[in-house]
N, C-alpha and C positions, 0 to 999 in steps of 0.2 A: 538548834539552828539547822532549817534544811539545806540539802546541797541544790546547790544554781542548777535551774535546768538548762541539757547543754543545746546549743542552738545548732539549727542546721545550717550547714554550709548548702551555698548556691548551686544550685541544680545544676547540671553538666547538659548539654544539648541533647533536644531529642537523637535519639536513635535513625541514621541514615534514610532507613525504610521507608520509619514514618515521615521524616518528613517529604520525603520523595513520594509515600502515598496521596498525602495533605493536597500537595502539588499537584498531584494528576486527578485529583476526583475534582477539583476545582476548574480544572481544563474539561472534564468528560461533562461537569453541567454548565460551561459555557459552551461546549457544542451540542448540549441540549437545548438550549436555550434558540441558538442559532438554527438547527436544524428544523425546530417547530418554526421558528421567522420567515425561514427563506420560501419555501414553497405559500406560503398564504401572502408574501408580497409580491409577487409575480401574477399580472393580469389571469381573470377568471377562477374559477371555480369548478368542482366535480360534476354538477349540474352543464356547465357546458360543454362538458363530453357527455354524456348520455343524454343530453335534449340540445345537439348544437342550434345556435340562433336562426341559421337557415329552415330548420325545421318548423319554425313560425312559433306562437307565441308561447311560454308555459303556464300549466297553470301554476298559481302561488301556493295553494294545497298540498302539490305533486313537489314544488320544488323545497316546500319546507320540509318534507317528510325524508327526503333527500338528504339537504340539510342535517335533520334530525340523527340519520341512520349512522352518517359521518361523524358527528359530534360536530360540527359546524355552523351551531344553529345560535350560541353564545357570543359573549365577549370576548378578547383575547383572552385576559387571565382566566377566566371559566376555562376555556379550551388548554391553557398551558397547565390548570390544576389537574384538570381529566386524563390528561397527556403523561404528566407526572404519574399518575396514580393508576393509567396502564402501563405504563412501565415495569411499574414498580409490582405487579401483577403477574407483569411476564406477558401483557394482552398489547398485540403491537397493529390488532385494528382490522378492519376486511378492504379486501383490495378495491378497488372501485371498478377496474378491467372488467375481471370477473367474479367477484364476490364471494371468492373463497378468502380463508384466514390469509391476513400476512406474512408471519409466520411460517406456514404452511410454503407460500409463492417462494418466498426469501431462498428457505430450507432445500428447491428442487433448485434456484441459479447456484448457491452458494458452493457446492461441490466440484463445477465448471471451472469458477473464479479460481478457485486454490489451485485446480489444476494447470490454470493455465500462469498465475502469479505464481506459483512454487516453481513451474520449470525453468521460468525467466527468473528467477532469483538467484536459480543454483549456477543456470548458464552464465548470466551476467559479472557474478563473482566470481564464475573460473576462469572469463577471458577478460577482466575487468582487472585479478591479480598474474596473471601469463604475462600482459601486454603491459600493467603500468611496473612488472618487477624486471623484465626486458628493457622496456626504456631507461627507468631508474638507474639502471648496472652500468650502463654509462650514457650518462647524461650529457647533454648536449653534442653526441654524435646524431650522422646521420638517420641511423635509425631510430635514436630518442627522436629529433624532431621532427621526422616521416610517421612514424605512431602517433604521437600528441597531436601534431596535425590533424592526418585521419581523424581519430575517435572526436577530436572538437569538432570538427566539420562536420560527423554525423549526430552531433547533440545538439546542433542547432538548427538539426531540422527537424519540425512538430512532426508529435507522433503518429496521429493522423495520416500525415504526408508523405512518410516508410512507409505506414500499412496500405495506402493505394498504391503506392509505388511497386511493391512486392506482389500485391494480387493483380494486377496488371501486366507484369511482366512472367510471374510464376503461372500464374492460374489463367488466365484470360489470354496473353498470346505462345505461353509453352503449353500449358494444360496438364501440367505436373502435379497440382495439388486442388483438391475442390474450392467452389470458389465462395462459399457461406457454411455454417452452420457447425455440430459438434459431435456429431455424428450421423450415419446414411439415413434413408428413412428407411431402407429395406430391412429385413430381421435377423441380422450379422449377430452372431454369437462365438463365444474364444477367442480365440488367435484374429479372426477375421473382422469382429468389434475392436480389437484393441487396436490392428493396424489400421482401422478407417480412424478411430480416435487420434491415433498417432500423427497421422498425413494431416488430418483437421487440424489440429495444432500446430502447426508445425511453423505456418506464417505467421498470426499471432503471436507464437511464442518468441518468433526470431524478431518481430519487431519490436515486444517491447524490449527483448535481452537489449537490444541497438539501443534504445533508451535509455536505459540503466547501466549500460557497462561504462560510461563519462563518469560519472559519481564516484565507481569502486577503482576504475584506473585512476585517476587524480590522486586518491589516498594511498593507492599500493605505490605507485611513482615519489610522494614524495616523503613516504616510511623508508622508502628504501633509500634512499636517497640522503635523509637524514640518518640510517644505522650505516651507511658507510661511510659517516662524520666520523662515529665512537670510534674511542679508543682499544675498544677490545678489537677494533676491525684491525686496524694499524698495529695491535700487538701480533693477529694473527698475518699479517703479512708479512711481518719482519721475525716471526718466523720459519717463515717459509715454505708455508703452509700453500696450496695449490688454490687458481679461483675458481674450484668447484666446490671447497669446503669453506671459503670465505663467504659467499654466496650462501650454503646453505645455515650457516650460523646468521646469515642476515635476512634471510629470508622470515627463520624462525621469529624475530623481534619485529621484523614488518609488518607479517601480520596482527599485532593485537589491532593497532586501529584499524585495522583491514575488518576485521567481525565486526566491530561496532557499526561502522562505513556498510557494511551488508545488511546490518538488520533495519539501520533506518532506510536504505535501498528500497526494504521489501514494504514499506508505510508508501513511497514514493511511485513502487510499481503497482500497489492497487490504485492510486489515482489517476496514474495513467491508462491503466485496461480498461475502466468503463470509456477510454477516447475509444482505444482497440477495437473492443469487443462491437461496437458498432459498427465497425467498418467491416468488420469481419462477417457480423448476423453471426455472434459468438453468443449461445445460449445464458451469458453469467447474467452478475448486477450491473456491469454497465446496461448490456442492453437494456435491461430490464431498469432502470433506472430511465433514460431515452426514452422508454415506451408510456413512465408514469408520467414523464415531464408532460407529454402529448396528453395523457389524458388527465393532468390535473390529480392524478391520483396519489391524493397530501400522506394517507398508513403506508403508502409502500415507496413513496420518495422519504418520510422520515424514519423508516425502517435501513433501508441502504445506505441513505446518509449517515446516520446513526452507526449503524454498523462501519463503517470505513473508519469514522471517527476513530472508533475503538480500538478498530485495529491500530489504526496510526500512532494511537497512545500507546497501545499496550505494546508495541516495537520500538516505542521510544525508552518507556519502561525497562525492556528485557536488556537494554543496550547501557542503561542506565545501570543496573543490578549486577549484570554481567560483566561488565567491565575491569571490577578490582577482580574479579575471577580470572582475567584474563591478565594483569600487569599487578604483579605482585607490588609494586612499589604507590599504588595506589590505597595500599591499604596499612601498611606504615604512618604512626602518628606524626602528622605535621609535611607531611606529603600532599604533592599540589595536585 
């Protein structure tokens, strides 16, 4: 008599990662999906930036070849399969501006961008956890609700509307800081590039910090606010313990959501710098984004887009993964 074969027990859930990958690659091809959509439903075509209709008639010859050069000369799914399959190549298309790779266009804004979103990321979080762990300490005095005030007041004005506000007042009637671009045109080298780079920045970077620091003081104000509920806070008060060391024990626990609260910050502050960087004639992917919108240029508006996309996910991602790194009590079985 053989022995019973033994059966398997029921599989236990995938693995955290995976399913958190599953998740996000499903997101990154509906903004693929979207990003190929949106520029081809928007009146016109590449053709009527390089033959506008004022110019008088074209010929069909000249406009199919046009067509052709672009990949625009199919069906939509024809164009979404080609689309896919430069992607997938690494081939993200020739500009239509100037007809160099995209790629390439992308690669000379993309260095701008970080500089000017990394500095407002870091600034925004440091006056974002100052101001909402200030208010927080005690709440509902006057200076909680003279902060909270403030900072709401300036998050609900578009960002747009701080950056003319600031090159108006800074640049146009003080003359304190230049009033477009990311560096001089003249041939500054060392010390004397980085300070024209520094002063360039400088309005940019303060408008969008202004943007961003509503989001991270909201969560520092009410982390803190919630770790002066615990009970460890009330053990250390009643012993007698000083509130500069109460404070820094709670400071410690305010910040976990405080980092998470940062990193989706920084998905929030690239969508806001392409408003910026226009205003500013900031060499990034806004501008450069603005400038394909004008000419219809479908490889370098689904290049940009594309790329924001990703980043927005992959900060959601890191916030997502990081997180039980940062709160130990998230990684404890049967932990919410």
């Amino acid at each position: 008599m053989t022995a019973p074969i033994p059966r398997r027990g029921p599989r236990g859930p995938a693995p955290r990662w995976a399913r958190l990958g599953a998740q996000y690659l499903i997101v990154v091809l509906a903004a693929a999906v979207v990003n190929f959509a949106l520029p081809r439903l928007a009146p016109g075509d590449p053709v009527d930036y390089l033959a506008p209709p004022e110019s008088g008639p074209v010929d069909p010859a000249w406009r199919q070849a046009v067509l052709e050069r672009f990949d625009l000369d199919g069906s939509w799914p024809r164009q979404f399969a080609s689309y896919l399959g430069n992607l997938i190549r690494g081939d993200l298309g020739i500009s239509v501006i100037d007809g160099r790779p995209v790629a390439e266009v992308v690669a000379g804004r993309l260095g701008w961008s970080l500089l000017l979103v990394g500095t407002a990321v870091a600034a925004s979080t440091l006056a974002g956890v100052a101001l909402g762990f200030a208010a927080g300490w005690r709440r509902g005095s006057r200076r909680d609700v003279g902060i909270l005030t403030g900072v709401l007041a300036v998050d609900a004005l578009p960002a747009f509307f701080v950056g003319l506000m600031l090159l108006m007042v800074f640049s146009v009637r003080l003359g304190w800081f230049p009033v477009y671009g990311a560096v001089a045109p003249d041939d500054l080298t060392g010390w004397a590039w980085m300070a024209d780079v520094g002063q360039r920045l400088a309005l940019p970077a303060i408008t969008l910090t202004l943007v961003g620091v509503a989001s991270v003081f909201v969560v520092a104000r009410s982390a803190m606010i919630s770790e002066l509920g615990e009970d460890y806070v009330f053990m250390a008060r009643a012993k007698g313990l000083s509130d500069r060391s109460v404070r820094g024990h709670a400071r410690r626990n305010a910040m976990i959501p405080v980092s998470t609260a940062a990193l989706l910050g920084f998905s929030t502050l690239v969508g806001a710098a392409t408003v910026v960087e226009t205003v500013f004639s900031y060499p990034g992917l806004g501008s450069l984004a603005f400038a394909a919108v004008r000419a219809r240029d479908y490889p370098v508006l689904q290049a940009v887009f594309l790329l924001l996309s990703l980043v927005a996910v992959l900060a959601n991602l890191a916030a997502d993964l990081l997180y039980p790194l940062f709160d130990p009590r998230v990684r404890r079985p049967g932990a919410r």
